[in-house]
Structure formats: structure tokens, C-alpha cells
N, C-alpha and C positions, 0 to 999 in steps of 0.2 A: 475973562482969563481962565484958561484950563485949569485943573486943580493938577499938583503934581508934575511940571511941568517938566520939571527937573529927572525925574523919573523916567517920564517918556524918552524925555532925551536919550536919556543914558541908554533904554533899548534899542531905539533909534540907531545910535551912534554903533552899540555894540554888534546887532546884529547886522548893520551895513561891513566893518569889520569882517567878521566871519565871513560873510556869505563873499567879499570879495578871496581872501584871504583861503578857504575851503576850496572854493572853483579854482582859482590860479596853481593848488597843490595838488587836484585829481587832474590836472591839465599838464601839469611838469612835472612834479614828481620826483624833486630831486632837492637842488636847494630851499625848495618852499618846504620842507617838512617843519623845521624848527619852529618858521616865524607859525605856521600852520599850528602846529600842536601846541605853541605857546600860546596863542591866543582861545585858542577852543580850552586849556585846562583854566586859564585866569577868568575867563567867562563862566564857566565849572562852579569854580572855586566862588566867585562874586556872587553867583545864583545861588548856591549854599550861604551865603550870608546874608544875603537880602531876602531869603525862604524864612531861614529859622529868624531874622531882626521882623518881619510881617507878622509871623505867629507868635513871638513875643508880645507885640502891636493888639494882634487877635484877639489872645485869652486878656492882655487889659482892656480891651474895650467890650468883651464877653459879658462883664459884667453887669454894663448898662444895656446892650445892644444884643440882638437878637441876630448872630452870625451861623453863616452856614458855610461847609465846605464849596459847595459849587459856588456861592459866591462872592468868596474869598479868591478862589485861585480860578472860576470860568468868570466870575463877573458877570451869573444867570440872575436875572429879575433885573430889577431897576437898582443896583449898587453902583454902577457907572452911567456916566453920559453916553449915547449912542457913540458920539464921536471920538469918545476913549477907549470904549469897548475894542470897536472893531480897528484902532490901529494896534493896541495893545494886543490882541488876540490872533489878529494879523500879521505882526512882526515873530508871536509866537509858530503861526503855520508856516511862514517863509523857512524859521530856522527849523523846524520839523523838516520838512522836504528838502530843502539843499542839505542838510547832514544826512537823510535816507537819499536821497541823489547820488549824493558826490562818496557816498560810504558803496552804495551799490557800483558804482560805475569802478571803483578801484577798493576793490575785496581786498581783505589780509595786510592793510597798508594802514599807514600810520593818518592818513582821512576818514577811518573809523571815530579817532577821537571825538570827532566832529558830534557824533551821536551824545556827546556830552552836554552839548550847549542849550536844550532847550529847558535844561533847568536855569540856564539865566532869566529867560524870558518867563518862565512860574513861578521864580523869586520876585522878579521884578510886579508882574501883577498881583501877587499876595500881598505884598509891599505897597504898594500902592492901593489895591481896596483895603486893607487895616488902617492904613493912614487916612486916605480920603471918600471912602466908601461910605454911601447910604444904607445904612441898615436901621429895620424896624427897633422899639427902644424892646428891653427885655420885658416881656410878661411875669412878673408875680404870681408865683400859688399862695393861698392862703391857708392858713399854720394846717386846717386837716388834712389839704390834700398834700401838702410839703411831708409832715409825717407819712403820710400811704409813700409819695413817691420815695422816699429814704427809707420804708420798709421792702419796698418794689412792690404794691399795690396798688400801681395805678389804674384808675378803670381805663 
């Protein structure tokens, strides 16, 4: 069983949304703006929450665990399963390019929003490696070198 599965879904789900929702708006142009721009700012808004609830998740398991920025939010080294990586990372490049797509294809128009959404998919993988992510346990200094590094003299 995948870890997080629930998770995935939710990008899944979210970014199938969009990406329909995005093209149908730079295609018409008319009544699709509303359901279009609501959906790209509540994916917005969710990404912002599942960003900052991940690095809440982060700095508590910071403690034990040896966390890095890439791979928290690239999910670089072995923190993911090959097969979550690349849908997770995946769903992140889709929503990249159809919002640079459908933003380029109709300038100055309310499918700019769109540019917003792939903080869904960086919340949602931050989220998910703070939750279910492999990381090294935290290395220990021992009391001399804790003191150098809390003076800043680390060799």
C-alpha cells in the first residue's frame, strides 16, 4: 500500500480539475472565467495550507531526522518511493505548463490566475514527505564541537 494515499489523491483530483477547468477558459473565454478563477485561487489557497501544515510537520520531525529543503519539497535522494516521486512531481510539471500554456495563449486575461496553482502541488509534496518521507536520523555534535558551532567555529 502506497503511503499517503490520500494525499496523492487529493493532487490527482486537484490538478485533473484545473488542467480541465484552465483549457475550457483559454478556449471560451467567457462564462468559464468564474468557475476558472475559483478554482485556481481554492487550489491557491489549499497549497498555502498544506505548504505551511508540511513545514510545521518539518521543523517537528527536524528534531529526530536529518531534513533537507530539496528533499522535502523535490523529494531528491531516496525520501520517496520511485513511484510516488514521479507521479507527485509529475502532477506538479503538468500544472506548471498548462498554467504557462493557457496564461501564454490568452495574455492579460483572468487564465493568468492559473499561474497560481502549482503551489498546490509544493504544498502537497512538502506535505506528504514531512508526513511520510525517509530521512536520515539526526547526527549529534558532541558538547566541544556544539560549543564551536554555537560560537560559529566550526571547522
Amino acid at each position: 500500500m502506497t503511503p499517503g494515499r490520500d494525499l496523492i489523491r487529493l493532487d490527482v483530483a486537484g490538478t485533473a480539475v484545473f488542467v480541465v477547468t484552465a483549457v475550457v477558459e483559454a478556449i471560451v473565454l467567457d462564462w468559464t472565467r468564474p468557475p476558472a478563477v475559483a478554482v485556481a485561487l481554492v487550489l491557491f489557497a489549499t497549497g498555502c495550507v498544506l505548504f505551511l501544515a508540511g513545514y510545521a510537520r518539518a521543523v517537528d520531525r527536524s528534531r529526530t531526522d536529518e531534513l533537507s529543503v530539496a528533499g522535502l519539497y523535490l523529494l531528491s535522494g531516496d525520501v520517496a518511493p520511485v513511484r510516488v516521486k514521479r507521479v507527485l512531481l509529475g502532477l506538479l510539471a503538468v500544472q506548471v505548463l498548462v498554467a504557462l500554456a493557457t496564461a501564454i495563449a490568452r495574455p492579460y486575461t483572468t487564465v493568468a490566475f492559473g499561474i497560481l496553482v502549482p503551489m498546490f502541488g509544493i504544498g502537497v509534496i512538502g506535505t506528504w514527505a514531512a508526513r511520510h518521507g525517509t530521512f536520515p536520523p539526526r547526527q549529534t555534535l558532541a558538547p566541544k564541537r556544539r560549543r564551536a558551532a554555537r560560537d560559529g567555529h566550526v571547522p
